[in-house]
C-alpha positions as CSV (number, residue, x, y, z in Angstrom):
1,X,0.0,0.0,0.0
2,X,1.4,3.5,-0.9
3,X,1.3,6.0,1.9
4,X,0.8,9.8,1.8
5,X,2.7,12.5,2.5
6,X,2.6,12.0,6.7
7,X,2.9,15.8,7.4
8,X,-0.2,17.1,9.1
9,X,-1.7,20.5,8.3
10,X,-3.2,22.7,11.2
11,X,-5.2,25.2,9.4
12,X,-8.8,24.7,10.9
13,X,-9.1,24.8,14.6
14,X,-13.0,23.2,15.7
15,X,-14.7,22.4,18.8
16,X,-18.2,20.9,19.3
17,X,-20.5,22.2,21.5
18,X,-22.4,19.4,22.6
19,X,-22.7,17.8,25.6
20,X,-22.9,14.1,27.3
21,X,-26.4,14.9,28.7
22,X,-27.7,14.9,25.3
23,X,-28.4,11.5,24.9
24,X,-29.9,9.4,22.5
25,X,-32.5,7.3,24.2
26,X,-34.0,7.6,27.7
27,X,-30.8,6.8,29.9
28,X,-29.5,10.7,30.2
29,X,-25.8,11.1,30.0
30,X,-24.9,8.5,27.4
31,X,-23.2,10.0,24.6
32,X,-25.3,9.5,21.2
33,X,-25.6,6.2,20.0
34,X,-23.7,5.8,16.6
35,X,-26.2,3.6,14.3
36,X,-25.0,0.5,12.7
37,X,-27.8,1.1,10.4
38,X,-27.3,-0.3,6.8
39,X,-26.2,2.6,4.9
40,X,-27.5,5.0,2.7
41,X,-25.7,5.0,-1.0
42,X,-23.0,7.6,-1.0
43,X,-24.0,10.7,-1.4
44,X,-22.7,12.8,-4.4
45,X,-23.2,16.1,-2.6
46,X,-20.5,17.3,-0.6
47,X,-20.8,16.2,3.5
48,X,-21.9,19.3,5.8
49,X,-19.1,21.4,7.5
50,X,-18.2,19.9,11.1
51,X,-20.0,21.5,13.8
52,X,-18.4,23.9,15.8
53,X,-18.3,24.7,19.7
54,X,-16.5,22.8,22.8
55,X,-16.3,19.3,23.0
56,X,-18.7,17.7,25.7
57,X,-17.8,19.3,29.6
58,X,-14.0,19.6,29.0
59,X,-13.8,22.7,26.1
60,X,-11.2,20.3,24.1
61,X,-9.9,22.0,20.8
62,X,-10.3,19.9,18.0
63,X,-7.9,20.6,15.2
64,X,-8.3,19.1,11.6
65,X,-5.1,17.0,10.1
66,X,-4.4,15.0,7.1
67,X,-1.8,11.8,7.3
68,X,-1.4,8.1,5.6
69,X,-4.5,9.8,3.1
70,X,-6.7,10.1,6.2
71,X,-8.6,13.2,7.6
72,X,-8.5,13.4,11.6
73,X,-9.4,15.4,14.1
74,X,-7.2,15.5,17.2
75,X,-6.9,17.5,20.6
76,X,-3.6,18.2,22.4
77,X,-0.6,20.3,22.5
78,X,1.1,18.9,19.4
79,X,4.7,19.9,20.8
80,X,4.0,17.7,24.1
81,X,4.8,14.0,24.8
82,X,1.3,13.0,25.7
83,X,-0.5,9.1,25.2
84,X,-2.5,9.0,22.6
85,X,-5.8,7.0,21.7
86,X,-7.0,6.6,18.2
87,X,-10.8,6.4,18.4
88,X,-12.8,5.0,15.5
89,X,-16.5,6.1,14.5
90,X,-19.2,4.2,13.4
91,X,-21.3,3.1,10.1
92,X,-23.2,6.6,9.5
93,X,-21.4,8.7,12.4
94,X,-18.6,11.3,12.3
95,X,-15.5,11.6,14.0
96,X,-16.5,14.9,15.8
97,X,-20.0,13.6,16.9
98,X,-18.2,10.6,17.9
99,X,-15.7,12.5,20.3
100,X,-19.0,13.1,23.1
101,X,-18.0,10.0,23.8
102,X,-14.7,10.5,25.1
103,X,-15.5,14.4,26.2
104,X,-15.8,13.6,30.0
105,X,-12.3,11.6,30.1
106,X,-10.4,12.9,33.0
107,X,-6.9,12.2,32.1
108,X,-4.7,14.1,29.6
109,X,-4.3,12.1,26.1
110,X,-3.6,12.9,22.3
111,X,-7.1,12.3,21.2
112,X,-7.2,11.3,17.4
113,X,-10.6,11.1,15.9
114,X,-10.3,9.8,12.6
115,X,-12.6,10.1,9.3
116,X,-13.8,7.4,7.1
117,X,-13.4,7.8,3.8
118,X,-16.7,6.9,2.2
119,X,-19.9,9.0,2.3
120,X,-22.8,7.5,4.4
121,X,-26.0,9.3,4.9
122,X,-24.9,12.3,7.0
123,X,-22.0,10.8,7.5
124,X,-19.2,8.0,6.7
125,X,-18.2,4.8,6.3
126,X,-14.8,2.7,6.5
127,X,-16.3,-0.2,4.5
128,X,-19.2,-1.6,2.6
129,X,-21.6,-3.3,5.1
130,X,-25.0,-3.9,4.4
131,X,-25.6,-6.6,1.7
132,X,-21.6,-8.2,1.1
133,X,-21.0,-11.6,2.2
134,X,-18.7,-12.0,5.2
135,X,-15.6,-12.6,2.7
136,X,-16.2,-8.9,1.1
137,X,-16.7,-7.3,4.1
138,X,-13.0,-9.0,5.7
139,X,-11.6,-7.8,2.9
140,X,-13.6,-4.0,3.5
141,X,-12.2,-4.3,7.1
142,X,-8.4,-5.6,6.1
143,X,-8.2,-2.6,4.2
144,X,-9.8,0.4,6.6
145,X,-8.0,-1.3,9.3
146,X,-4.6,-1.3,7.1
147,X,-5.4,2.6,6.9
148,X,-5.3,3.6,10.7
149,X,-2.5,1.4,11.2
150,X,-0.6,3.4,9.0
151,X,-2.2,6.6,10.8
152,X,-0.6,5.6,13.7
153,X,2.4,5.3,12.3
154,X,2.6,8.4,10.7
155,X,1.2,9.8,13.8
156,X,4.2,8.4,16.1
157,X,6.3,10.0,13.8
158,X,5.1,13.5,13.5
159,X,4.1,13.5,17.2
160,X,5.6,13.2,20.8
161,X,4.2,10.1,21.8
162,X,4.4,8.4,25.5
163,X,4.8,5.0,24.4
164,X,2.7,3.3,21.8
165,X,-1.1,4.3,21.1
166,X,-4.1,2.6,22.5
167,X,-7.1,1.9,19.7
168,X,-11.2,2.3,20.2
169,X,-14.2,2.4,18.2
170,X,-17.5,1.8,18.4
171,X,-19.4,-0.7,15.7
172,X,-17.7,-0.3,12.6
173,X,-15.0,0.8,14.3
174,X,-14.8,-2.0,17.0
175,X,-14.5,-3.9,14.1
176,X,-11.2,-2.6,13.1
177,X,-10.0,-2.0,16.7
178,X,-9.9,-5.8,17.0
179,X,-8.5,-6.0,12.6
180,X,-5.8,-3.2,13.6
181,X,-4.5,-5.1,16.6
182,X,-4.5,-8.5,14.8
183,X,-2.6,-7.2,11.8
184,X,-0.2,-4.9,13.1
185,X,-0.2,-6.7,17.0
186,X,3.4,-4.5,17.3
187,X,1.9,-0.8,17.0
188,X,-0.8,-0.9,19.5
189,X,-0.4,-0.6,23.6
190,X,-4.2,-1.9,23.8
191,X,-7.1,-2.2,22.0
192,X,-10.8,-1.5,23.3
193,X,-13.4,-2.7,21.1
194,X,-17.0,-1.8,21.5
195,X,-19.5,-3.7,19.9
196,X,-17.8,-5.1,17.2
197,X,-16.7,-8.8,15.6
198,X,-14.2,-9.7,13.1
199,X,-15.4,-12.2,10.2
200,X,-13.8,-15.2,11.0
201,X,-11.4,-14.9,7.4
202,X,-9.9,-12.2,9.4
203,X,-9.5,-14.4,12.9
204,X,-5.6,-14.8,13.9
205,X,-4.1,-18.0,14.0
206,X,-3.5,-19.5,17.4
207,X,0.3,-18.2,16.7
208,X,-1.0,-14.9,15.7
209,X,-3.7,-14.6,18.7
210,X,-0.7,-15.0,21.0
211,X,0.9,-11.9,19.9
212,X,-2.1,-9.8,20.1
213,X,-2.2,-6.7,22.3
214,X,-4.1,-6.5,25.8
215,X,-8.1,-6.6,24.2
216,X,-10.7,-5.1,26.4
217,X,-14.1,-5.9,24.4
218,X,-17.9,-4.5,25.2
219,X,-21.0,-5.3,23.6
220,X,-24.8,-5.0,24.6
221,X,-26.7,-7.8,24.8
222,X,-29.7,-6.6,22.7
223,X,-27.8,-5.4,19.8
224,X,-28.9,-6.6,16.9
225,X,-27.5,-4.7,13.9
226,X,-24.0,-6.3,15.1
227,X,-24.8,-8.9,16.2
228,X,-23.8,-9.6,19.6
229,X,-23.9,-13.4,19.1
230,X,-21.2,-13.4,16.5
231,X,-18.9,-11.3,19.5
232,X,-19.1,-13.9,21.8
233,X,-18.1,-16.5,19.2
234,X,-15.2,-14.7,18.3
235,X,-14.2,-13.7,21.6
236,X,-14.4,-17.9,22.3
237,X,-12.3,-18.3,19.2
238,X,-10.0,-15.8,20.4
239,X,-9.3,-16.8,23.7
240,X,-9.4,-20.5,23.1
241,X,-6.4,-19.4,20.6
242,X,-4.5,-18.0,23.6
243,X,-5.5,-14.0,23.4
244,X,-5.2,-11.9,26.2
245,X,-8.7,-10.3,25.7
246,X,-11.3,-9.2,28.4
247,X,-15.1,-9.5,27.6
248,X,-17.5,-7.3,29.1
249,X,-21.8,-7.8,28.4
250,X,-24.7,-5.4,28.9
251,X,-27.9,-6.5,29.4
252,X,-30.7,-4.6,27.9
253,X,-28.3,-2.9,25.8
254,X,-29.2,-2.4,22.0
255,X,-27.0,-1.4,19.7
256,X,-25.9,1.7,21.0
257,X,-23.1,2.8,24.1
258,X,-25.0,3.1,27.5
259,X,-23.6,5.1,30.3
260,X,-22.6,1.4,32.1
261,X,-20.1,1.1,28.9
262,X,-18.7,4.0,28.5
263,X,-18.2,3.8,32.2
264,X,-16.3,0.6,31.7
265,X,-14.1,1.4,28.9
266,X,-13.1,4.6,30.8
267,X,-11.9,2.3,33.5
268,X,-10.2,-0.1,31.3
269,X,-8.5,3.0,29.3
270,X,-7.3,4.5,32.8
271,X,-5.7,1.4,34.0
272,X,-4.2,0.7,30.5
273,X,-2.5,4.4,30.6
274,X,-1.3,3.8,34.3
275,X,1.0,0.9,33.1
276,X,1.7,2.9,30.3
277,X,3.0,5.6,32.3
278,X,5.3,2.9,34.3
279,X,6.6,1.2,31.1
């Protein structure tokens, strides 16, 4: 795969102004679920401008960069030797709605809020879902998740970076938390999946599942549109296969981040920078 130019342009500074009490659903303070919905067919129009404003309770900047051909969004003093966390939308979402998620963190990180690359609806998408058989969407996955491994790359070397960078996402991009870490196992600290599954063309060998980062998974029961039988049967797979991964359920929980998950990868993502810090 050829990669772009790596050097990241700081021309537009953004914020969001939205906060975590604006939930979708009835369960207040949940940031908005991020639909796994089948998408929309891309959109020949241009997408709409990013919002603007402070990111949920905290009054992060957001500033827009390009790297390894994909647009970000990233907070942080860009001179400073900071953690950072690459966080993946969803099928539909964008990377600065996405962010409420991760607007109430306490502790100081390089945020990194990547863009998919194909329009969706109001928003994006890293890789054909809705009607592709399980081999064309592994092969839609290999190649998003090839993309922000190469991000992170690019990223390490542009940036001053505490050790190496943690990975998240929610649905589509839980799906390429868990492809990122079992392709390029080496890059990654940790990875934190929520609500996501790999096709089993893309599960690691035994060999390969060995290797593999710390995984800290999360999934709600009731979610259909990902299925959250097809998580438990790869998280089987995985640690059967010798993976170091943690699996966390919801009951009740459709497809969407309840305040009880967010909760719980905030935890995980705390202790996982603590023995960064120590490394």
């Amino acid at each position: 795969m050829q990669r772009a130019n790596p050097s990241v342009t700081h021309a537009l500074s953004l914020a969001l102004s939205l906060t975590l009490l604006a939930a979708v659903g009835c369960d207040a303070g949940v940031a908005p679920s991020h639909s796994g919905t089948p998408p929309r067919p891309p959109s020949s129009a241009k997408p709409p401008a990013p919002s603007h404003g402070t990111v949920a309770e905290t009054s992060k900047q957001l500033r827009e960069g390009r790297a390894a051909s994909l647009r970000f969004f990233e907070t942080g003093d860009a001179t400073r030797s900071l953690p950072m966390v690459i966080a993946i939308h969803g099928l539909g979402d964008r990377p600065q709605k996405f962010g409420q998620l991760f607007g109430a963190y306490p502790m100081r990180v390089r945020w990194i809020f990547p863009e998919a690359p194909i329009p969706s609806g109001r928003g994006f998408s890293w890789f054909k879902y809705s009607g592709q058989t399980d081999q064309q969407v592994a092969t839609g996955i290999r190649h998003a998740a090839e993309q922000i491994v190469e991000l992170a790359k690019a990223l390490q070397r542009i940036r001053p970076t505490r050790g190496k960078p943690i990975v998240t996402g929610f649905s589509q991009g839980g799906m390429l938390s868990f492809a990122a870490a079992a392709i390029a196992p080496d890059v990654w600290h940790a990875s934190l999946p929520i609500s996501g599954w790999l096709p089993e063309a893309l599960w690691p060998t035994p060999a390969q599942a060995r290797k593999l980062p710390p995984l800290f998974a999360v999934h709600g029961e009731n979610d259909t549109l990902v299925d959250f039988g097809r998580t438990q049967g790869f998280v089987r797979a995985l640690k059967s296969r010798g993976a170091a991964i943690r699996f966390q359920s919801f009951p009740a929980v459709p497809h969407r981040v309840s305040n009880e998950m967010r909760n719980a990868v905030y935890q995980e993502l705390s202790q996982q920078l603590q023995r960064l810090s120590t490394n």
